[in-house]
SEVO-24891 format. One record per residue (C-alpha): residue number from 1; chain; x negated, y negated, z negated. Coordinates in steps of 0.001 Angstrom, whole numbers, always signed. Layout:
<domis>
 num cadena       u       v       w
 NUM      A       X       Y       Z
...
</domis>
This chain:
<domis>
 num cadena       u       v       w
   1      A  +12231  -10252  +24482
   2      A  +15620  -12135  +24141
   3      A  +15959  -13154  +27889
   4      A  +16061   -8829  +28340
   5      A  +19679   -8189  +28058
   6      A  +19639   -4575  +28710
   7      A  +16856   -3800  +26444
   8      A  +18209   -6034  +23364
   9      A  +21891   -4182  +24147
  10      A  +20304   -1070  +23653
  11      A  +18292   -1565  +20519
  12      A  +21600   -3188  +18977
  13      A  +23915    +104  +20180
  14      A  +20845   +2413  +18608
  15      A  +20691    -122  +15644
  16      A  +16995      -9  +15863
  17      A  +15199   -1289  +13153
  18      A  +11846   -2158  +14560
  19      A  +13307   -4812  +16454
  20      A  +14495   -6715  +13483
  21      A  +13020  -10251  +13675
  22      A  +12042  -10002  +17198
  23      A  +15739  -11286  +18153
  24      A  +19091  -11745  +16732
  25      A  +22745  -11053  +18391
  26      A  +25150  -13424  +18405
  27      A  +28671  -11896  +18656
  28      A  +30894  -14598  +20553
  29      A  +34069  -13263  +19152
  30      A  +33417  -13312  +15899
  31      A  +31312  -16172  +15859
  32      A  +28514  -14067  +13295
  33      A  +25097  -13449  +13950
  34      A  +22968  -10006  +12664
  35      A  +19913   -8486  +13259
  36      A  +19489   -5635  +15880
  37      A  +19970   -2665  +12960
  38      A  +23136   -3966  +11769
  39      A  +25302   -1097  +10604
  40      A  +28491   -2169  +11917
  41      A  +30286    -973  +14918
  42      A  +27751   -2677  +17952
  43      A  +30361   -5355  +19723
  44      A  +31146   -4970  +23552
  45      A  +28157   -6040  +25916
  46      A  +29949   -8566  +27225
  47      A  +30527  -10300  +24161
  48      A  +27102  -10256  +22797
  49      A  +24619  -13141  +23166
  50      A  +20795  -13439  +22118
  51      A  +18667  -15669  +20585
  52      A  +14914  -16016  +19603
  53      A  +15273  -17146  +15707
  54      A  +17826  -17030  +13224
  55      A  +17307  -21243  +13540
  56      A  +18786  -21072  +17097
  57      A  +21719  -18926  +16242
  58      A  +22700  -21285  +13485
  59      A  +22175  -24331  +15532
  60      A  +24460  -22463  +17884
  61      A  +27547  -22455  +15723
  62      A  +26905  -18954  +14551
  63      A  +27291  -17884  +10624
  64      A  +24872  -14930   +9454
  65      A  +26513  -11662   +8686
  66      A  +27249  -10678   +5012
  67      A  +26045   -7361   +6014
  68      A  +22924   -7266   +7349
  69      A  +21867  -10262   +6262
  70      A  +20030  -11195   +9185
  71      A  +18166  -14183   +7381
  72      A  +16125  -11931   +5498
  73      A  +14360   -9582   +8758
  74      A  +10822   -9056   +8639
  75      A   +9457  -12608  +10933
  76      A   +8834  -11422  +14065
  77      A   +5582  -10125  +14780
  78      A   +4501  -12080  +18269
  79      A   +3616  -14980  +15651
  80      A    +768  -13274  +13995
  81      A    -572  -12288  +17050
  82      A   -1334  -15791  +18601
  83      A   -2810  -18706  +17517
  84      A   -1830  -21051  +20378
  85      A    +234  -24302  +19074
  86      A   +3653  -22683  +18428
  87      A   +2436  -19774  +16884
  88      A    +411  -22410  +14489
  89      A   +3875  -24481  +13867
  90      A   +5925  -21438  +13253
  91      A   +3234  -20319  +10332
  92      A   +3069  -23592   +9098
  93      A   +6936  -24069   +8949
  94      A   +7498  -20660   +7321
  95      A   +5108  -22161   +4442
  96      A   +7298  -25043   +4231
  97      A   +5114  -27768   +5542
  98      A   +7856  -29913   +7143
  99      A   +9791  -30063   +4018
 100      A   +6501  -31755   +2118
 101      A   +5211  -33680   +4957
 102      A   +7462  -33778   +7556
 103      A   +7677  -33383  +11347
 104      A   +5246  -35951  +11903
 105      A   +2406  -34333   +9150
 106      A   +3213  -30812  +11267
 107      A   +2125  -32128  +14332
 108      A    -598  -33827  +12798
 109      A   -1869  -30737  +11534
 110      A   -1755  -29233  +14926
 111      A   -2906  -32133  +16846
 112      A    -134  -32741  +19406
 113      A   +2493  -35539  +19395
 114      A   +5819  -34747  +17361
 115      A   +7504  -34943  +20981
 116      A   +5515  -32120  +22073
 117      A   +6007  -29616  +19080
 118      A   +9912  -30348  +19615
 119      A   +9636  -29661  +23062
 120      A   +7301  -26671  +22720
 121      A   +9692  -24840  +19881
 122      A  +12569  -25569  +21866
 123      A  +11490  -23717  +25092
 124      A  +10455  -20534  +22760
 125      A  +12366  -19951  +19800
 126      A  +15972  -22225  +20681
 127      A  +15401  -24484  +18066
 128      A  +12969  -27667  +16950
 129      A  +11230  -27896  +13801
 130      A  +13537  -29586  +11614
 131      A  +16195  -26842  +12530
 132      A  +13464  -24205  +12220
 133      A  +13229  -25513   +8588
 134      A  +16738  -26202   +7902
 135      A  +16926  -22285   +8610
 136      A  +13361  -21930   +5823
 137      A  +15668  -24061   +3295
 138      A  +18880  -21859   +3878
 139      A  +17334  -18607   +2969
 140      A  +15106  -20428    -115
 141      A  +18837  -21807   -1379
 142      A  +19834  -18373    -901
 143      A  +17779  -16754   -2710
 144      A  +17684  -19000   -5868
 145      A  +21127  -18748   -5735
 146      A  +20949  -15487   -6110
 147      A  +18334  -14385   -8319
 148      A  +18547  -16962  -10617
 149      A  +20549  -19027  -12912
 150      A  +19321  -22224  -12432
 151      A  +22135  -24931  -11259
 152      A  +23074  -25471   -8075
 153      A  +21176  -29068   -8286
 154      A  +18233  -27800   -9101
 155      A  +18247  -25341   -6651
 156      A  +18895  -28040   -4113
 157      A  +15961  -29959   -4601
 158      A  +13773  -26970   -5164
 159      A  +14787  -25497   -1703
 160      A  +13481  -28535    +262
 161      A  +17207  -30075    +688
 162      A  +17256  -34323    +132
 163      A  +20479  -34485   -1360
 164      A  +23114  -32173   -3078
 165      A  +25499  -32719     -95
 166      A  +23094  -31432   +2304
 167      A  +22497  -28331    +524
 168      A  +26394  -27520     +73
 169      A  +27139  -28158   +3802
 170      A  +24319  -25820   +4843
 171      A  +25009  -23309   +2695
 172      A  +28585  -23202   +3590
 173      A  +27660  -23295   +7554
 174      A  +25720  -20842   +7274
 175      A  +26920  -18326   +5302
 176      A  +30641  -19249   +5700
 177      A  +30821  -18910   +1547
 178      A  +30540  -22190   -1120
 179      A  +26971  -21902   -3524
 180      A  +29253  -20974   -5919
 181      A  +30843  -18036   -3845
 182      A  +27629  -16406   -2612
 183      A  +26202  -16548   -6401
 184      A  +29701  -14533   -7718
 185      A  +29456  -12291   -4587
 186      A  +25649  -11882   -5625
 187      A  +26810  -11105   -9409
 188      A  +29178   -8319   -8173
 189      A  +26118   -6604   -6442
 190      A  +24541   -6539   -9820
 191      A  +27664   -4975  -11345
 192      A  +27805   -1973   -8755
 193      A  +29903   -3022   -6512
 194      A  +29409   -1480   -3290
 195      A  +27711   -3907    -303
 196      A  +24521   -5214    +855
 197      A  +23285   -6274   -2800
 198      A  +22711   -2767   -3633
 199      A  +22113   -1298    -695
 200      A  +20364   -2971   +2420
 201      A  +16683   -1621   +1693
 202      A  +14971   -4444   +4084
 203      A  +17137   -7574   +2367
 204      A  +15899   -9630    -691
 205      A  +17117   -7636   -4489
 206      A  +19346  -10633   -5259
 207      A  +20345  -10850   -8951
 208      A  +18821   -7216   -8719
 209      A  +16025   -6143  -10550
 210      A  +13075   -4938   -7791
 211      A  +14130   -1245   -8805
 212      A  +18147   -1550   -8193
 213      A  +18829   -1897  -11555
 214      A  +19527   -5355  -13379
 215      A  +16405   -7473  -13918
 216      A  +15424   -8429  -17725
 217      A  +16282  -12464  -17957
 218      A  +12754  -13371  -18209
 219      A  +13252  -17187  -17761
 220      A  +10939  -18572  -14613
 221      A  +10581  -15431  -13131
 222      A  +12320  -14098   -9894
 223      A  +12448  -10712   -8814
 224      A  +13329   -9654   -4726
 225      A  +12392   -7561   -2340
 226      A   +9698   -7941   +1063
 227      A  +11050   -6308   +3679
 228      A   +8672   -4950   +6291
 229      A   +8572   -2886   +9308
 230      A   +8373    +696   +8812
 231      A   +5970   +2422   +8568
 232      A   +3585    +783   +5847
 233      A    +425   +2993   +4351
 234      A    -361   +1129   +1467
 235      A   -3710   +3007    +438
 236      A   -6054    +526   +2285
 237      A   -3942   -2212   +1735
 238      A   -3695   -2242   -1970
 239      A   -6319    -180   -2426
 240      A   -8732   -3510   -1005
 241      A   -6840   -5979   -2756
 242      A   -7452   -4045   -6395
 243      A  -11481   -2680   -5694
 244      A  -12460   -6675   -4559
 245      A  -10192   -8172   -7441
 246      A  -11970  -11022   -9103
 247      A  -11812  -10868  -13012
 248      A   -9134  -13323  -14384
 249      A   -7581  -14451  -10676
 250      A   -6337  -10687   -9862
 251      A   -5971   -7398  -11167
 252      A   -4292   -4050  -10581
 253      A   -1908   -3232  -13523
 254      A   +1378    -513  -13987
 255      A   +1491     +26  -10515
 256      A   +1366   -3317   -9321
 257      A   -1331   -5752   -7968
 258      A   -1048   -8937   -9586
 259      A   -2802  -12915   -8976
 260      A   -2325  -16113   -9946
 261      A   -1617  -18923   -6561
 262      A   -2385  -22178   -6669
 263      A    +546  -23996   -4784
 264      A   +1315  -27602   -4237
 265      A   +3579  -28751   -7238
 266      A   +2577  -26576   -9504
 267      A    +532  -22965  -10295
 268      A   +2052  -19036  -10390
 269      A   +2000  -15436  -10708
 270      A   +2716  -12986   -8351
 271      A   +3043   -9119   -9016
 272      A   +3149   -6859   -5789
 273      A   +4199   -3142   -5619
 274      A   +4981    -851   -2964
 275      A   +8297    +847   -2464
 276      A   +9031   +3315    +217
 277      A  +11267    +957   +2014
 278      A   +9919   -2880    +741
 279      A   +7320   -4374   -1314
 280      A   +8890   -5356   -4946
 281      A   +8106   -8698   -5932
 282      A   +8044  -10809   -9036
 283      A   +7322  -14446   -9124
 284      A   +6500  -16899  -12006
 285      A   +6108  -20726  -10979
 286      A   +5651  -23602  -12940
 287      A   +7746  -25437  -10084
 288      A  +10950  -23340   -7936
 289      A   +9940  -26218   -5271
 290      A   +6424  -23678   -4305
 291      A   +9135  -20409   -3822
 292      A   +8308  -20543    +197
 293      A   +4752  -21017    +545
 294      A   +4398  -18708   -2353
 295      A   +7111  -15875    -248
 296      A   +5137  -16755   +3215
 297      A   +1330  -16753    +982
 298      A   +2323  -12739    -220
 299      A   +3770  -11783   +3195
 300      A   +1135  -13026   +5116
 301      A   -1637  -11592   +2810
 302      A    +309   -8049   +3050
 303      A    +210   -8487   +6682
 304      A   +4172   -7678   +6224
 305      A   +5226   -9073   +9419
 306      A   +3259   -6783  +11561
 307      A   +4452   -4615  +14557
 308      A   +2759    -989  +13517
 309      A   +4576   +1181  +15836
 310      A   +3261   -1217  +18873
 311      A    -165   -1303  +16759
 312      A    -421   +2322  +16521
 313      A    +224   +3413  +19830
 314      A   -1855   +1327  +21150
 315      A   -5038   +2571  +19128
 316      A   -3501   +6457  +19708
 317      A   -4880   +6035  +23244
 318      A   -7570   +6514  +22267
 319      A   -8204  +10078  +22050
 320      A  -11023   +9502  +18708
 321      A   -8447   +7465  +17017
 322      A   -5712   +9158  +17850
 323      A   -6300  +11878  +14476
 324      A   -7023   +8868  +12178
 325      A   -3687   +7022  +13237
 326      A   -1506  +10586  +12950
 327      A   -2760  +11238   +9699
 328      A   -1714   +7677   +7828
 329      A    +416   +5810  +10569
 330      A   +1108   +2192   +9507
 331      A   -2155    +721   +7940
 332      A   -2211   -3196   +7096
 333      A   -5054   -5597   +6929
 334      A   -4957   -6764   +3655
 335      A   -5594  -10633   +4030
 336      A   -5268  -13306   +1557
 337      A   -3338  -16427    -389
 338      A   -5770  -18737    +241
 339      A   -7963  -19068   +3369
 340      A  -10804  -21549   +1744
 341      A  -11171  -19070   -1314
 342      A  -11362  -15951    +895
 343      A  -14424  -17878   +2656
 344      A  -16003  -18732    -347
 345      A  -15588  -14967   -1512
 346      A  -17234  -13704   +1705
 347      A  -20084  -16020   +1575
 348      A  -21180  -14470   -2546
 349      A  -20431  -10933    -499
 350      A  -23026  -11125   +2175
 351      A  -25096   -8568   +1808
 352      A  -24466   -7439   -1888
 353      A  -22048   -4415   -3404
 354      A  -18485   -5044   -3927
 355      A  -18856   -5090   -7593
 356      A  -21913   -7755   -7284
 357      A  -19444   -9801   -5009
 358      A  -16724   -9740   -7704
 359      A  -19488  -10427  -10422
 360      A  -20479  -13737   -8476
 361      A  -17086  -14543   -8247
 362      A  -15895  -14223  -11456
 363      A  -18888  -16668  -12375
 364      A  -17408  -19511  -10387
 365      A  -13858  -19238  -11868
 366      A  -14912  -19334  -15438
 367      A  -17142  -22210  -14632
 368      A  -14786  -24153  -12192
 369      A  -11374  -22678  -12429
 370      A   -8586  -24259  -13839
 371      A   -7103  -22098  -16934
 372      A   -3572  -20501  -16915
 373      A   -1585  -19290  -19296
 374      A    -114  -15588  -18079
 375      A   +2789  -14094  -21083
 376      A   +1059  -10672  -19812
 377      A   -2110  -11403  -20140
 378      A   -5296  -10436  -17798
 379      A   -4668  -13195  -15846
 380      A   -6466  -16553  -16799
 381      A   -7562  -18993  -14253
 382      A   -6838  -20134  -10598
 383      A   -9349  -19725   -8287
 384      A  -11819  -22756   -7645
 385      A  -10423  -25046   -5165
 386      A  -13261  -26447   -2640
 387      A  -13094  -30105   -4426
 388      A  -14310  -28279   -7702
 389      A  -17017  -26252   -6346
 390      A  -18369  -28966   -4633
 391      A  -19794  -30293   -7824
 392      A  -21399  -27187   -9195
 393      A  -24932  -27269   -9415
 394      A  -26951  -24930   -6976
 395      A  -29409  -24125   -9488
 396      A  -26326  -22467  -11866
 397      A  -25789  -20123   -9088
 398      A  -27544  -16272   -9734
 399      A  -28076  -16377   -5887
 400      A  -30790  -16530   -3540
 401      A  -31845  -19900   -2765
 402      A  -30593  -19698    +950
 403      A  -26939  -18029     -22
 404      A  -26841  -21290   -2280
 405      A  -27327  -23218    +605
 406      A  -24926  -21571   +2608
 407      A  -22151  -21356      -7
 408      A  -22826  -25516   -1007
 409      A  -22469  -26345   +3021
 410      A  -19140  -24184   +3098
 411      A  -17738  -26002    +198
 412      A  -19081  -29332   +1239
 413      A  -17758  -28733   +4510
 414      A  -14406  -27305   +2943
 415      A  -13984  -29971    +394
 416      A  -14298  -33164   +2893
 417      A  -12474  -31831   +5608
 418      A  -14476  -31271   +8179
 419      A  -13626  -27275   +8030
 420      A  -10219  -26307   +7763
 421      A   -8858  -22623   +7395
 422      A   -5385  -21717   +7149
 423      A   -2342  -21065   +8511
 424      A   -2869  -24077  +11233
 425      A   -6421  -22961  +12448
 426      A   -6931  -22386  +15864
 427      A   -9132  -19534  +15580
 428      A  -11861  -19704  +18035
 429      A  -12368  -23511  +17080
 430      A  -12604  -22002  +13626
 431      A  -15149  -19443  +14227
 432      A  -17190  -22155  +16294
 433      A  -16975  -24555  +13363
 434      A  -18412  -21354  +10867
 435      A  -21056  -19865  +13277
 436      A  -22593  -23418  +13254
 437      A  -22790  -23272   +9608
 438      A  -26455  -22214   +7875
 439      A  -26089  -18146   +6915
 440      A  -23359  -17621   +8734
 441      A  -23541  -14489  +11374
 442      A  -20939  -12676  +12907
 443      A  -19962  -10526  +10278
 444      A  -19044  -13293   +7684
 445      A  -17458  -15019  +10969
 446      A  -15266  -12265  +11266
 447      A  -14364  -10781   +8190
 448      A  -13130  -14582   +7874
 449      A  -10999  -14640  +10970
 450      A   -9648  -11299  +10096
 451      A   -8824  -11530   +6265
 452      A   -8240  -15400   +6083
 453      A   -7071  -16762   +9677
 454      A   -4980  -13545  +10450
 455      A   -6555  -12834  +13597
 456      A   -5471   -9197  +14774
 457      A   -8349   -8475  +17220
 458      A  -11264   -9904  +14792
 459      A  -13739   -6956  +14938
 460      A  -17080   -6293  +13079
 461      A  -19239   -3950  +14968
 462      A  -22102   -4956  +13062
 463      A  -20791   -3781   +9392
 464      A  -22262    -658   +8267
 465      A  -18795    +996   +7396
 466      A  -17725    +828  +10590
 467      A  -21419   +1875  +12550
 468      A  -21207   +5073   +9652
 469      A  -17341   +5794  +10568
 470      A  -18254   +5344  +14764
 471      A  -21004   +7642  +14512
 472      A  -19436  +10269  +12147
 473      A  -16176  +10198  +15022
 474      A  -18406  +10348  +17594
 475      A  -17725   +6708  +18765
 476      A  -21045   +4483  +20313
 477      A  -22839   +3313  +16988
 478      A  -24732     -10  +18338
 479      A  -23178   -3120  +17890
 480      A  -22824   -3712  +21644
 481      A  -21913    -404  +22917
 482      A  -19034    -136  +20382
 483      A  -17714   -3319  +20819
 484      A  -17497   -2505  +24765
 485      A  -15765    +557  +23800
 486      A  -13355   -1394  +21338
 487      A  -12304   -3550  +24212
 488      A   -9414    -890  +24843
 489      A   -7838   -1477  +21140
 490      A   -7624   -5072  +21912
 491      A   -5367   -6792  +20716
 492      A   -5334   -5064  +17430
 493      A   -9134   -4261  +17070
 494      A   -8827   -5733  +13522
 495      A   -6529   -2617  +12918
 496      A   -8815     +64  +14077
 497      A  -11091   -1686  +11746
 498      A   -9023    -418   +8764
 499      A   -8590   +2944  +10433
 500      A  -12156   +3591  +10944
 501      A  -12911   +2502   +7254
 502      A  -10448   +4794   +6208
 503      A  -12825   +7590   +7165
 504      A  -15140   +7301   +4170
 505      A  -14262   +7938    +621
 506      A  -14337   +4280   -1350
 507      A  -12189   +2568   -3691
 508      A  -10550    +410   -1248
 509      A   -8892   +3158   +1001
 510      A   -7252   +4454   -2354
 511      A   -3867   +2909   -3952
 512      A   -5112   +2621   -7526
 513      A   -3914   +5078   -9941
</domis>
């Protein structure tokens, strides 16, 4: 969308919001760069530029603007929406991969020379992948800076910088202010003082608490804000995540949904809760070096980087949907942290009640979860990872004897390699790899692609939800029939899913009391 002056001048001189993350303006005269909904007085035509990522501005010469804070946009939405190799690199960078491994372990995750990721980034987003995640370590920096009092070294380190000189000449580039400066400007937000600490809704809280007011010094825990594209309907969102909660991992409690992630240095706690204008979050790690894969992990499991007004008018062409979408515009598919543990959770589902599914679950993480320790209590283990449950015994397992054969193969197949879900899949060689597993039918296939791989078009015209809500609207019932009829919703069909669920009264299409 960059490369369309006209249309980028005009969302920037209407300051529309929904294009937030999809570009960013650089202002030649000034030498700043903001998101399209900046509140200032929109610069001459002539002296605007545009860029693809907040990475290419910055490799540009450009410093972000104190106001708007263009760093902290929803991501742009055209990543979730493909799964082709940049798409794949962009997810993988958000989660900080590059910073652990490298540019060499990123493009050996995707399977294409580090020459040909470079190349690729560069023609679509203005910047490579080490500048890509020089602009990931920025914002981290930022917001430890911010929201916490740890020192400036530690923060450093824990943002993915290699030395302390690094960190101070990026933050300083940047944001044109010292570490030092942009935690005292961050301190006067918490005081009152008028700016974008207390009062851009779509930002990051700062050394705000997630309610605007000043946060309790709970050491180890940070508080801030997920922006998101308006409009959000959190009913099915967090109504899902709190009715298929698994005893010990997860649990809905004072308004908030609440898990523990298992991250790469270390193990935390997350607590989610909606907001009219952002998701307030509150994160406990064992290690500050897991704060962006455990940021990206929440946003991509609230499906927070979505496009619902494009969504939405898509599926409002069709004249059955059209009544469901008016009546609760901006639904989410509510995804997950963890792709392997999502699989594993859909395999003890097949076929069984949601309670019976959480039951089974719940088994495996007493059994082969590792214990946490949670100051609030309810929480108490991370989830299984693939290496533990491949030594459980199949006989332990209260299942049928070929669900035990279809959950060991899944882990076996998890735990060795040989299947990978995340971030990086490519998501028809995914759904290949699963369909060839024993037990596995289309709609396990699917529900995986849709709620652990991301994939907005997965569909499931073969669950009974949806053949109940197609009939009751109306809509062809078969599998086949309403799956030709679907092709108009594509590529969102995994949205209409959650819109056509919405039609029957269960826990999941309720925000929990």
């Amino acid at each position: 969308m960059y490369t369309d002056t006209e249309r980028c001048v005009r969302a920037v001189r209407s300051k529309d919001g929904r294009f937030d993350g999809w570009f960013f303006t650089a202002v030649l005269t000034t030498g700043i760069y903001c998101r399209p909904s900046c509140p200032v007085v929109p610069p001459k035509a002539e002296n605007m530029t545009f860029y693809p990522s907040a990475a290419a501005c910055q490799q540009a010469g450009f410093r972000a603007c104190k106001r708007c804070r263009p760093d902290t946009s929803p991501g742009s939405p055209e990543w979730n929406a493909r799964a082709d190799a940049v798409a794949r690199a962009v997810r993988l960078i958000q989660d900080g991969v590059v910073d652990r491994e490298g540019v060499p372990g990123l493009a050996g995750r995707l399977g294409y020379s580090a020459r040909q990721i470079e190349r690729q980034l560069l023609a679509e987003l203005g910047a490579g992948p080490l500048a890509l995640a020089r602009a990931q370590r920025a914002q981290t920096a930022r917001l430890l800076i911010e929201t916490t009092g740890l020192p400036m070294a530690d923060i450093a380190f824990a943002a993915g910088f290699s030395s302390i000189r690094a960190f101070n000449d990026t933050v300083r580039e940047v944001f044109a202010l010292s570490p030092s400066e942009l935690r005292a400007r961050g301190a006067r937000g918490t005081r009152g003082a008028r700016g974008t600490r207390g009062t851009d809704p779509a930002g990051t809280s700062g050394a705000r608490g997630t309610d605007g007011t000043a946060p309790t010094a709970t050491p180890g825990v940070i508080s801030l804000r997920l922006p998101f594209r308006a409009p959000l309907n959190p009913d099915n969102l967090f109504g899902h995540l709190a009715a298929t909660a698994v005893p010990g991992v997860e649990e809905w409690r004072d308004g908030a949904y609440r898990r523990t992630l298992s991250l790469p240095y270390g193990h935390g706690i997350v607590a989610l809760s909606p907001r009219p204008d952002h998701i307030a979050c509150r994160l406990s790690l064992t290690d500050p070096r897991d704060l962006t894969l455990a940021i990206s992990s929440c946003r991509r499991m609230l499906d927070l980087d979505a496009d619902p007004v494009a969504v939405d008018e898509q599926l409002r062409a069709d004249p059955l949907l059209t009544p469901l979408v008016d009546k609760a515009p901006g639904r989410r598919v509510p995804r997950t942290v963890d792709a392997a543990e999502f699989a594993v959770r859909a395999v003890l589902g097949q076929q069984v009640s949601t309670a019976a599914a959480r039951t089974h679950a719940a088994r495996l993480v007493t059994a082969h979860g590792v214990p946490v320790d949670d100051p609030e209590g309810g929480l108490t283990h991370l989830f299984p990872s693939p290496e533990a449950l491949a030594a459980l015994d199949p006989e332990a397992l209260a299942l049928p004897r070929t669900r035990r054969t279809t959950l060991t193969t899944l882990v076996a197949a998890l735990a060795d390699g040989s299947l990978r879900l995340g971030p990086d899949s490519d998501w028809d060689r995914a759904r290949e790899q699963l369909i060839a597993l024993p037990g596995f039918g289309p709609w396990t296939v699917e529900v995986i692609a849709m709620r652990a791989l991301g994939d907005p078009d997965a569909f499931l015209p073969t669950d009974l939800g949806m053949r109940r809500a197609a009939a009751g609207l109306g809509l062809p019932s078969t599998p086949a029939a309403l799956t030709a009829r679907a092709a108009a919703w594509r590529p969102w069909r995994a949205y209409a899913v959650q819109y056509l669920w919405a039609t029957e009264d269960h826990a999941i299409n309720h925000l929990p009391a």
